[in-house]
C-alpha positions in Angstrom: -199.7 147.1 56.6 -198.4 143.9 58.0 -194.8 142.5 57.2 -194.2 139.2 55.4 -193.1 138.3 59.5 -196.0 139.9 60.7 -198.3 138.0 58.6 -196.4 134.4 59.2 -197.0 135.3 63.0 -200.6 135.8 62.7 -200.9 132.8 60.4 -198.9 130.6 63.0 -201.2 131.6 66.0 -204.9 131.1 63.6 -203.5 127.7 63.4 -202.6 127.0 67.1 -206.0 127.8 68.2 -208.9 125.7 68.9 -211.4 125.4 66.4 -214.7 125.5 68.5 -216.6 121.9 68.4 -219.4 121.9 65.9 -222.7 121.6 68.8 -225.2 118.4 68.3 -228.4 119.8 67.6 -230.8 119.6 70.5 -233.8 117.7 70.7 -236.9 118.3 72.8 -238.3 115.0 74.4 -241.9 115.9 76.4 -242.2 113.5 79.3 -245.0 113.0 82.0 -244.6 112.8 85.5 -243.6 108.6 86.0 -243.8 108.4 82.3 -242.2 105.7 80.8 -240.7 108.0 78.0 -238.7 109.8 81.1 -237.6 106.1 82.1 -235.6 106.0 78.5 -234.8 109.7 78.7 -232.6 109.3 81.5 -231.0 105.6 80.3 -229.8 108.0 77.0 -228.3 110.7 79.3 -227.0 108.6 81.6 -224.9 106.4 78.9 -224.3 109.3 76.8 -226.5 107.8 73.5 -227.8 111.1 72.9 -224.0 112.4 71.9 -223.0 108.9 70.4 -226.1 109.5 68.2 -225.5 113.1 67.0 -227.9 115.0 69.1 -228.1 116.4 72.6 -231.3 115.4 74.3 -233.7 117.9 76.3 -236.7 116.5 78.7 -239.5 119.1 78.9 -241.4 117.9 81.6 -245.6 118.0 81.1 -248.1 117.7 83.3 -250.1 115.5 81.0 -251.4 114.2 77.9 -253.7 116.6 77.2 -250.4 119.0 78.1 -248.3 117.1 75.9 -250.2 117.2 72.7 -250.7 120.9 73.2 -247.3 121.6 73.4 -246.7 119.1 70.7 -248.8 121.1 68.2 -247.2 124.6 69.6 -244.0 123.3 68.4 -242.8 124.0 72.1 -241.3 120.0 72.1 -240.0 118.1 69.1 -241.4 114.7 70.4 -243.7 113.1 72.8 -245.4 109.7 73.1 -248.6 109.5 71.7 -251.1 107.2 70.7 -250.7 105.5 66.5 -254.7 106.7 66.3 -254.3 110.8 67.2 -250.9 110.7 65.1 -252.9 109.1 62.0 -255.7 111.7 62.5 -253.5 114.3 62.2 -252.0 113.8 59.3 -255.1 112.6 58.2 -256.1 116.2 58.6 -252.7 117.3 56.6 -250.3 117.7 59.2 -247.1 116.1 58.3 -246.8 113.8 61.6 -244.6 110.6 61.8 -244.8 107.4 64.1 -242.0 106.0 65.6 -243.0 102.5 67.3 -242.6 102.9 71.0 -244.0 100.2 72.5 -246.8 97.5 72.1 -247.5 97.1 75.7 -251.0 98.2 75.8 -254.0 98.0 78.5 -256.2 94.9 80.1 -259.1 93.7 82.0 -258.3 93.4 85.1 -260.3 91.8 88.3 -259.1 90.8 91.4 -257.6 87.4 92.0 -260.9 85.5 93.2 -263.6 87.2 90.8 -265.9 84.7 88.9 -265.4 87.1 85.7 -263.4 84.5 83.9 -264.7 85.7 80.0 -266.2 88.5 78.6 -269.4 87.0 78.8 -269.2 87.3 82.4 -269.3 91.0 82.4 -273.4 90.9 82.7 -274.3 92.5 85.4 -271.3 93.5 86.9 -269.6 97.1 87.4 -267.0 97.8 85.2 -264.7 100.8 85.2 -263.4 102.2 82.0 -260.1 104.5 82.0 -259.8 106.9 79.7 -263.8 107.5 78.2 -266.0 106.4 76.1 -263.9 106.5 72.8 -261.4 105.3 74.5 -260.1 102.6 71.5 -259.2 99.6 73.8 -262.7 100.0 74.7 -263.7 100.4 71.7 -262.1 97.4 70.7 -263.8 95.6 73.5 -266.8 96.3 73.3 -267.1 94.8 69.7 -265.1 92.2 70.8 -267.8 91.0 73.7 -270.3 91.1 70.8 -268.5 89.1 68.2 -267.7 86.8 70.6 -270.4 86.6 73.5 -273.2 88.5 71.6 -272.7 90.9 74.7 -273.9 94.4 74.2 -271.5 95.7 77.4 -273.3 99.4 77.1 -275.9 98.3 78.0 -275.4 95.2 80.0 -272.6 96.2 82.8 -273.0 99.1 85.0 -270.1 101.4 83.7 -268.6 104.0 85.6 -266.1 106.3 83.5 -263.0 108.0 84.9 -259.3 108.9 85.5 -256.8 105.8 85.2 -255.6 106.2 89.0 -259.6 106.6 90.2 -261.0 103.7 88.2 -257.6 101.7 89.9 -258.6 102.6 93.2 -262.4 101.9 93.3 -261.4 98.6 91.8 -259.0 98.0 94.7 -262.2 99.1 97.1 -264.6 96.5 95.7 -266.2 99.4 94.2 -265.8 97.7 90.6 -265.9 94.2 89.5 -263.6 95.3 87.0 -261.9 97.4 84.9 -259.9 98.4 81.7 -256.9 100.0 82.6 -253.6 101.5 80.9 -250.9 98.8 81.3 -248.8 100.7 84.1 -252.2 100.3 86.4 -252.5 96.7 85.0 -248.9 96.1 86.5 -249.4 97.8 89.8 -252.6 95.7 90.4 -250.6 92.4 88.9 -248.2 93.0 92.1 -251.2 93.2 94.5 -252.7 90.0 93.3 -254.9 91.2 90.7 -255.3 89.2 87.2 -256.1 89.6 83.8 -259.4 87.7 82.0 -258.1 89.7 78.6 -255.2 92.0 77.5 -255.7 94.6 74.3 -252.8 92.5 72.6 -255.6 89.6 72.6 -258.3 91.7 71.2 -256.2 93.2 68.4 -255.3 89.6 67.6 -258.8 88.8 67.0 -259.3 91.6 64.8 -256.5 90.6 62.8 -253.4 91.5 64.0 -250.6 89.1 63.4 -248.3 90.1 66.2 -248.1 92.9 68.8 -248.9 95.9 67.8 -247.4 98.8 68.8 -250.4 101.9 68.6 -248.1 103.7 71.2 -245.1 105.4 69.6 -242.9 108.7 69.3 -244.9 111.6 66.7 -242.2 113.8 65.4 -243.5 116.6 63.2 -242.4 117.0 59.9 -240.2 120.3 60.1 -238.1 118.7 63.1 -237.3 116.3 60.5 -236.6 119.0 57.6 -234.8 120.7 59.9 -233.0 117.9 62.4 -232.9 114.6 60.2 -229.8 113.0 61.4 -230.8 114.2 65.5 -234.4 112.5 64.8 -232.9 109.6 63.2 -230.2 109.8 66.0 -233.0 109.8 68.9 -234.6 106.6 67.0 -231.3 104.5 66.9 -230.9 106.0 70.7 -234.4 104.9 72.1 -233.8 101.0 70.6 -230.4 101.0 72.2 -231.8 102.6 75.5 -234.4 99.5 75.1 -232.0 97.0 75.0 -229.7 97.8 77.7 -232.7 97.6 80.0 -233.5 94.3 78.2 -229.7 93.1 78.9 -228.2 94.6 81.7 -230.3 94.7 84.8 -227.9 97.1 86.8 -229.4 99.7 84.4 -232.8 99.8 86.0 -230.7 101.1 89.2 -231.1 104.8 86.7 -234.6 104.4 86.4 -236.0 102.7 89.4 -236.3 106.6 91.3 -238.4 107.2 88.3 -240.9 104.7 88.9 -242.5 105.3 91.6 -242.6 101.7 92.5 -243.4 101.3 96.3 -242.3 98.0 96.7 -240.1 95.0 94.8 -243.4 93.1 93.4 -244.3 96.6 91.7 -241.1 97.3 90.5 -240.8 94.2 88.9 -244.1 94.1 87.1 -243.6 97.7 85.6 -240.1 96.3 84.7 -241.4 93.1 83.1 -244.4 94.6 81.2 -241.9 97.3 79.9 -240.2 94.8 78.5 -242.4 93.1 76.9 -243.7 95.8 74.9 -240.0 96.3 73.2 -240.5 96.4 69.4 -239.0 94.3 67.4 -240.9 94.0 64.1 -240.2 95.5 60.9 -241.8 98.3 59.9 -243.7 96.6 57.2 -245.3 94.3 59.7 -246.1 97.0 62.1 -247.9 99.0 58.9 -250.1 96.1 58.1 -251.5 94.5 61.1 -251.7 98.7 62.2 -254.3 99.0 59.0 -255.9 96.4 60.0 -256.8 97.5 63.7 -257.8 100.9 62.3 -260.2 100.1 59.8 -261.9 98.1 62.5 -261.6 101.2 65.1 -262.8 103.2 62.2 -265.9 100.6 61.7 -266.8 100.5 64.8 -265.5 104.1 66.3 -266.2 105.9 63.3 -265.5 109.7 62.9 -265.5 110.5 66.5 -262.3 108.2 67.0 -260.2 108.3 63.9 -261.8 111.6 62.5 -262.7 111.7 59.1 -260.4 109.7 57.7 -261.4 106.2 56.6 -257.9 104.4 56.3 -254.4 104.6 57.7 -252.6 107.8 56.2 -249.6 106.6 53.6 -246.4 108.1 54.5 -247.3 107.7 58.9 -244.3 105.8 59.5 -240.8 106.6 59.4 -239.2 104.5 57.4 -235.5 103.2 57.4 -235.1 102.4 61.2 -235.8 98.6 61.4 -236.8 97.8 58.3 -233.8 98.8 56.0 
């Protein structure tokens, strides 16, 4: 039995010591090698957004996008950055999955600075490389873009040649392709090497309704990090915009990403940084949903199952709400 002393003592020393600080709850961020998702990762760690946020970031590096939607659906990362048309088949297919905006850069036509292919139209007869397949949905988008607007069945009336991104870049460089449709990092690399563009995904999507950039790249988080983690996903949203727009204002902050780039010279570096940039959101939600309905039910026309899977619209509920939009 303690004394009426003994028990003041005890009491007086539970009071002096340090009450251990409540830990953030971690979040898992998957990132490719020279992704541009690693590019923000580090711009949170760097300025400590994770912490002013609520959470405490982890990068789990992946090999690539096939790597990165496996461990997406394994649960073995929280996030990764994936494309507005997988996350909608998903849930589509009852998976509670939700889209954070990411970016609305997206992919182009490219050719080299003294082509004649100044149109669609001018794709007859010429070799075109394709990143990313057949069902690729800029592509897609193209394709029925050429015959809206040039009644140009490309399939049939180019010589395609199908392959990886950085293969399809380099036969392009080699005169081995007239042309090509490449992911918008590739577009910027060939931009710094003299390389134009006869039309951009943004301009396709605009014809198919779209009333303003589109962002169909974006963050999926599944639904029980959200059950589980809402403030740190919430947290890692409001983190990501501000990440965004201290490389938008304060260009000493690319000094944390440029070793992330893999940008061999200052042309390339400042292509990937300008196109980066460009594909900030900044539209409400609301807008985002709509001209995003739009652009699927055409990639649903015109894709059909083998794209978007079997469903036929935009799931409700994709989006998370409350980050831009109020």
């Amino acid at each position: 039995m303690l004394s009426r002393r003994g028990l003041l003592a005890a009491a007086a020393t539970l009071s002096l010591s340090p009450i251990p600080a409540r830990a953030e709850p971690a979040l898992r961020v998957g990132v490719l090698p020279f992704g541009t998702a690693a590019w923000e990762a580090a711009v949170i760690k760097a300025r400590g957004l994770d912490a002013a946020n609520g959470f405490r970031l982890e990068t789990v590096k992946l090999a690539g996008n096939d790597a990165a939607r496996i461990s997406f659906q394994g649960g073995q990362v929280d996030t990764i950055v994936g494309d507005l048309i997988w996350a909608s088949r998903l849930r589509n297919e009852g998976r509670d999955v939700r889209f954070v905006p990411y970016s609305s850069t997206e992919g182009a036509l490219m050719v080299p600075a003294d082509s004649p292919v100044k149109g669609l139209a001018d794709l007859a007869g010429k070799r075109l490389g394709v990143a990313g397949g057949a069902l690729d949905k800029n592509w897609v988008l193209l394709r029925a873009q050429a015959r809206e607007a040039g009644r140009l069945d490309l399939e049939s009336a180019a010589q395609l040649a199908y392959g990886a991104p950085p293969l399809i870049m380099q036969k392009l460089e080699a005169g081995e392709l007239d042309a090509a449709l490449l992911y918008w990092t590739y577009c910027a690399r060939l931009e710094a090497k003299g390389f134009r563009r006869v039309v951009s995904a943004d301009d396709i999507m605009r014809a198919f309704g779209a009333k303003g950039s589109v962002a169909l790249i974006g963050y999926l988080f599944d639904g029980a990090a959200l059950r589980d983690r809402p403030e740190a996903v919430r947290g890692f949203a409001a983190a990501s915009m501000a990440a965004k727009q201290i490389l938008a204002t304060e260009p000493a902050a690319w000094e944390i990403v440029r070793p992330l780039m893999a940008a061999e010279d200052e042309p390339t570096f400042e292509a990937l940084k300008r196109n980066f940039l460009a594909g900030i959101p900044r539209r409400p939600i609301a807008e985002e949903r709509a001209d995003a309905v739009a652009i699927y039910a055409a990639l649903a026309r015109l894709g059909g199952e083998r794209l978007v899977g079997e469903g036929k619209a935009l799931p409700q509920g994709l989006y998370l709400d409350g980050l831009r939009d109020g």
